[in-house]
C-alpha positions in Angstrom: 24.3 -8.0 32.4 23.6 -11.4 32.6 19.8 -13.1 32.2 18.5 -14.8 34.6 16.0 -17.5 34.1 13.2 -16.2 35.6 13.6 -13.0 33.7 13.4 -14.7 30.6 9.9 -16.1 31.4 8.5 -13.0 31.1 6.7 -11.8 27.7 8.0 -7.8 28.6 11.7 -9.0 28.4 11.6 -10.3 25.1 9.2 -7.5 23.8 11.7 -4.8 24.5 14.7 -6.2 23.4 12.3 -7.3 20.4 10.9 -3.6 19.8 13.6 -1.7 20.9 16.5 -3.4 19.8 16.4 -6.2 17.3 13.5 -4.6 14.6 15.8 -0.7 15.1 19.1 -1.6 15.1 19.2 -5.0 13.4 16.5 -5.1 10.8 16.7 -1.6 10.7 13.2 -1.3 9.9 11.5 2.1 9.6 9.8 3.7 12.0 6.1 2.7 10.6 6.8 -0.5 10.7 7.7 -0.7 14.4 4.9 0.5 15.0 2.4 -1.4 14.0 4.3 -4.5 15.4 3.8 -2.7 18.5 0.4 -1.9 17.9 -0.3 -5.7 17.3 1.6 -6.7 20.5 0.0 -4.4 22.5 -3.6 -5.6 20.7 -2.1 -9.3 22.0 -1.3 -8.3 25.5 -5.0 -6.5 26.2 -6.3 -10.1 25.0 -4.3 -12.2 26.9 -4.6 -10.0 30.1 -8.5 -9.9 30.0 -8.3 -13.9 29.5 -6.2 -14.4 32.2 -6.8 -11.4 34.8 -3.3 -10.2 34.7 -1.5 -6.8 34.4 0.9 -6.9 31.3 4.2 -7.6 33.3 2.8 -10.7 35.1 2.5 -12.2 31.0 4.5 -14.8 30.2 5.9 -15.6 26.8 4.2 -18.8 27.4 1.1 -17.4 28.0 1.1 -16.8 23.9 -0.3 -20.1 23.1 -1.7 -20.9 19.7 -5.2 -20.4 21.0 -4.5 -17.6 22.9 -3.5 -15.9 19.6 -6.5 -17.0 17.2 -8.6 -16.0 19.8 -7.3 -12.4 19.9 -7.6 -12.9 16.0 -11.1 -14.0 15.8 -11.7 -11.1 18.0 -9.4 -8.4 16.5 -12.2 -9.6 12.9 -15.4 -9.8 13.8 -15.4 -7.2 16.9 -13.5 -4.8 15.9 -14.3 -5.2 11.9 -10.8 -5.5 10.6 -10.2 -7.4 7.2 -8.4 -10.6 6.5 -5.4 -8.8 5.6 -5.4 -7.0 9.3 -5.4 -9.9 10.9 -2.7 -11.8 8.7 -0.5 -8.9 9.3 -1.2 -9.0 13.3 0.0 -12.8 12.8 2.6 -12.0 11.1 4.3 -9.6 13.9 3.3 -12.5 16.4 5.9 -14.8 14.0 8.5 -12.2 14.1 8.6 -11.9 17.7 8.5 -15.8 18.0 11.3 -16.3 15.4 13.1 -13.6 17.5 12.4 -15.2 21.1 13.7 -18.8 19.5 16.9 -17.6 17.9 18.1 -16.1 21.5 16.7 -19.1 23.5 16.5 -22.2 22.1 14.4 -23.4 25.2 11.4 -21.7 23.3 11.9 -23.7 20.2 9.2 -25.6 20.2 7.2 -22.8 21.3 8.0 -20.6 18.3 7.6 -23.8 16.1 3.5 -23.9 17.4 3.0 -20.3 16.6 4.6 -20.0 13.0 2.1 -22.9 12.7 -1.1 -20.8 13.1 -2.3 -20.6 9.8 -2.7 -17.8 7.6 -6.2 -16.5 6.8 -7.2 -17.1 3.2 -8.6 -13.4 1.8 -11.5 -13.2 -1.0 -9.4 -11.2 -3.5 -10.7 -8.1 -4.1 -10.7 -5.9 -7.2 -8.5 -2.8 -6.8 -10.2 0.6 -6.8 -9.0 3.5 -9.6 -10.3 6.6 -11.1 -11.1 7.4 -14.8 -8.9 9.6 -16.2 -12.5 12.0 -16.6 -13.2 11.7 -13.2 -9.2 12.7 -11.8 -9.4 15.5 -13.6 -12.8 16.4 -12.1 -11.0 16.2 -8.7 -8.0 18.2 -9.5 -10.5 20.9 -10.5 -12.4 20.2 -7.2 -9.9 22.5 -5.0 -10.2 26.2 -5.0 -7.2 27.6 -6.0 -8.2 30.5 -5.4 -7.8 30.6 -1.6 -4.0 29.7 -0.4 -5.6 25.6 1.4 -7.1 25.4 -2.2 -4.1 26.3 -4.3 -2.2 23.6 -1.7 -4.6 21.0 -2.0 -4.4 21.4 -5.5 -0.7 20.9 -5.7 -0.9 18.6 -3.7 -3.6 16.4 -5.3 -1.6 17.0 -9.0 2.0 15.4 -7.0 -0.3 12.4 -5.9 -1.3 11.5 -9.4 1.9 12.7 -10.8 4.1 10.4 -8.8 1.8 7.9 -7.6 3.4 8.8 -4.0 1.4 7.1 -0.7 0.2 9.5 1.7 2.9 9.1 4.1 5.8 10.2 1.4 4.1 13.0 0.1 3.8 14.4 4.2 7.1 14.0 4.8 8.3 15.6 1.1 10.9 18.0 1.8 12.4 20.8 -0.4 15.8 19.1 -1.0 14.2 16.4 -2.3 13.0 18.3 -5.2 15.5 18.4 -8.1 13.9 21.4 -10.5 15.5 23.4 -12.6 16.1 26.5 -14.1 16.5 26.3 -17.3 17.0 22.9 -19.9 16.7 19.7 -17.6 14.9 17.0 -16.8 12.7 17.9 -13.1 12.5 15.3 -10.7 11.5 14.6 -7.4 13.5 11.8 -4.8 11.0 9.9 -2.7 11.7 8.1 0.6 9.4 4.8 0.4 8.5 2.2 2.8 11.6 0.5 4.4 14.1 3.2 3.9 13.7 2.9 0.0 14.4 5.8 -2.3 12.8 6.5 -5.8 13.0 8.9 -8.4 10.4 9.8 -10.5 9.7 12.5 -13.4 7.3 15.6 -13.2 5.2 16.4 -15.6 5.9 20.6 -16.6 2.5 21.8 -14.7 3.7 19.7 -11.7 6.9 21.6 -11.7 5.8 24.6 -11.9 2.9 24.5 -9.5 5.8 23.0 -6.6 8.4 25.9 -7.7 5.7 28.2 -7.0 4.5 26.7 -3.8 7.8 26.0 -2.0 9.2 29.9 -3.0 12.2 30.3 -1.0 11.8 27.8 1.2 14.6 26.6 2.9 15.6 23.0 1.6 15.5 21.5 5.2 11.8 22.2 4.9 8.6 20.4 4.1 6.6 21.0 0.6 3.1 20.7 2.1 2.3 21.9 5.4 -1.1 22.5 7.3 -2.6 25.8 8.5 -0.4 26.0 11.9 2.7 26.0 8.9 3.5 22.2 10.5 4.4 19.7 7.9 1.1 17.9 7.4 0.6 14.2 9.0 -0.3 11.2 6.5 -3.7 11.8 8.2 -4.1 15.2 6.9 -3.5 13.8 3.2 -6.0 11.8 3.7 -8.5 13.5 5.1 -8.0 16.4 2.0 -8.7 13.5 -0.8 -11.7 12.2 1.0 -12.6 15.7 1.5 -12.5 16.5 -2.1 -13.9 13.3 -3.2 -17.2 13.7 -1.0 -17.8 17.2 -2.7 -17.3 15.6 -6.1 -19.4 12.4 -5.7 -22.3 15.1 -5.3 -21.9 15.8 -9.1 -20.4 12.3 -10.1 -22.5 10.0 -8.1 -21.1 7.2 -9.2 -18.3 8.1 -7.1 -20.2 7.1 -4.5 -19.6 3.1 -5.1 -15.8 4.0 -4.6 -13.9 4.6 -1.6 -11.4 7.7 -2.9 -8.6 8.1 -0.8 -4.4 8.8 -1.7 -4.0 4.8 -2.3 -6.7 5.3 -4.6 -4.5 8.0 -6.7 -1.6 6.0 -6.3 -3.9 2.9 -8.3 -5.0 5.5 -10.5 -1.5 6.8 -11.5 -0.4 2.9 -12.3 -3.4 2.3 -14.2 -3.4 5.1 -16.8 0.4 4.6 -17.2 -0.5 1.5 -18.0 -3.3 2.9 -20.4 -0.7 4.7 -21.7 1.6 1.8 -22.9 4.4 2.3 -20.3 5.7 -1.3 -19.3 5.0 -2.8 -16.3 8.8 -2.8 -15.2 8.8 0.9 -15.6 5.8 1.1 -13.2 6.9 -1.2 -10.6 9.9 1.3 -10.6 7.9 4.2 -10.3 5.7 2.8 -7.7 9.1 1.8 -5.5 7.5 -1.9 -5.7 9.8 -4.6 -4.8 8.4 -7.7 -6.7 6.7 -7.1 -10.2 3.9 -9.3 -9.0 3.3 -6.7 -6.8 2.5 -4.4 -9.9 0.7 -7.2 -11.8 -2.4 -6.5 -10.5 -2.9 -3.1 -12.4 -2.9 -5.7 -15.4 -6.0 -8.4 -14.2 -8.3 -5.0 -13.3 -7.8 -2.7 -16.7 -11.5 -3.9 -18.4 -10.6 -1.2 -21.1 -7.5 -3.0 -22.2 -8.7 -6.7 -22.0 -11.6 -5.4 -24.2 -9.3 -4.3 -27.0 -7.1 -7.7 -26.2 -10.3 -9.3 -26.9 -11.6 -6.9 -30.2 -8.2 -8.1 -31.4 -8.3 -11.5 -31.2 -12.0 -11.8 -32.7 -12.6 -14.4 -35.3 -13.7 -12.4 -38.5 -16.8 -13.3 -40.4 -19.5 -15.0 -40.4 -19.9 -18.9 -39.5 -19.8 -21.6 -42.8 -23.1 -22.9 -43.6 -22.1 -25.8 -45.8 -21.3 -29.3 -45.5 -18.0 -31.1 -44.9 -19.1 -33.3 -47.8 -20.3 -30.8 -50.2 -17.0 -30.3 -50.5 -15.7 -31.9 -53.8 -11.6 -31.5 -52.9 -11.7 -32.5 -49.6 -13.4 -35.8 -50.5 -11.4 -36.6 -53.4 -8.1 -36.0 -51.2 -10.1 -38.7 -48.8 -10.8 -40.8 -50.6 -7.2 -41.1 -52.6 -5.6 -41.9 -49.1 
């Protein structure tokens, strides 16, 4: 059906072709990820509706102005609290939808050209967060496995660290995915990453055994870790368990306290002891399911354990000369036969 030229004015039009058609079917981007461009349009719409006392489908894609959008920015930080890399990944869907709206219209050219021009918000940098190895195997011990949650949480707490897998791909871990088995062999489990990615990674002998025990005769179709209801547990539920676990144990470690525990903060933990452990940082970017090894870099700048042995090894040994450049009677003659 062909446009017509008032229904291109309109913000909706291009946000549902955008949402619903280009990011599905021609990025092919997961599900996640259409989501939170959705959640940072529909953050966009509330502003610019407030601002102009409008309903969403009276918008126009030219009411998204530059300073309409740094607006909702400034608000979207120091309202609602978010960090500097929230609101650089709000802009960032903002571009996506103008680069989108540009390539199908090239009236809105120079529109698109003024919002890829908002600039990106510097962030401070800020030092990654990891457990010593002491204080993750304090929190594996932390469950009881006693009781059927505590034997789950557990298992589930040993996969984390095993496999260094986000929240999200440890929820939606299913059976088949699992490769373990009987006899000589090397276990492994398949994990589905952020856009569409697959991995494999190793597990350690307790790991295996603790999953072959847990899953029983599950059917393959079905998920590894599910909640009380027997429902496959949300990326929320992971989360909540850690931080669970990590409160209890900051009572006893209280130094726990300074850090904020949660399944990112195994996965940082699983990269820095590999890392501890010699494994190259190609072999970790692997096992993380990075894309770029700068991406992995970062595990490098934060070990203080290994740049203190870099540094022990690079120490000057003994003490500092207390004599004279011209107490010595070589060097002068040399000088002076020159």
């Amino acid at each position: 059906m062909e446009k017509s030229h008032d229904q291109i004015e309109y913000a909706g039009y291009w946000i549902r072709r955008f949402l619903c058609g280009y990011l599905t079917d021609t990025r092919n981007l997961s599900g996640n990820t259409v989501k939170a461009y959705r959640d940072a349009i529909r953050l966009l719409l509330t502003h610019i509706c407030q601002k102009r006392h409008v309903t969403a489908d009276k918008v126009l894609i030219t009411d998204i102005t530059p300073q309409m959008v740094l607006s909702m920015l400034e608000n979207l930080e120091h309202t609602r609290g978010c960090s500097v890399s929230t609101r650089n990944l709000r802009l960032s869907a903002f571009v996506a939808l103008a680069k989108f709206v540009a390539s199908q219209c090239p009236e809105y050219i120079e529109w698109c050209r003024n919002i890829r021009n908002i600039p990106v918000k510097k962030a401070p940098k800020n030092f990654i967060t990891y457990l010593e190895k002491e204080e993750m195997d304090a929190l594996l011990n932390m469950p009881d496995k006693s009781t059927e949650q505590g034997w789950r949480d557990y298992v589930l707490l040993l996969f984390l660290y095993n496999t260094g897998a986000r929240a999200e791909e440890a929820a939606s871990l299913q059976v088949k995915d699992l490769t373990i088995p009987n006899g000589k062999g090397l276990p492994y489990v398949t994990i589905k990453g952020k856009g569409s990615k697959t991995r494999r990674c190793p597990l350690w002998d307790n790991t295996r055994r603790e999953l072959r025990s847990l899953i029983g005769e599950k059917d393959p179709d079905e998920y590894v870790f599910v909640n009380r209801l027997r429902q496959p547990m949300s990326r929320f539920g992971v989360y909540e368990m850690v931080t669970r676990h990590a409160a209890r144990l900051s009572l006893e470690i209280p130094a726990l306290k300074q850090k904020r525990v949660s399944p990112h903060t195994i996965r940082h933990t699983t990269a820095t002891h590999l890392l501890q452990s010699g494994v190259d940082i190609n072999t970790i970017r692997a096992w993380l399911g990075h894309v770029s090894v700068e991406t992995t870099n970062i595990y490098a700048e934060v070990n203080m354990e290994m740049k203190v042995k870099a540094l022990l090894n690079c120490e000057i040994k003994g003490g500092r000369s207390t004599g004279h450049y011209r107490d010595d009677r070589k060097l002068m003659d040399f000088l002076s036969s020159l």
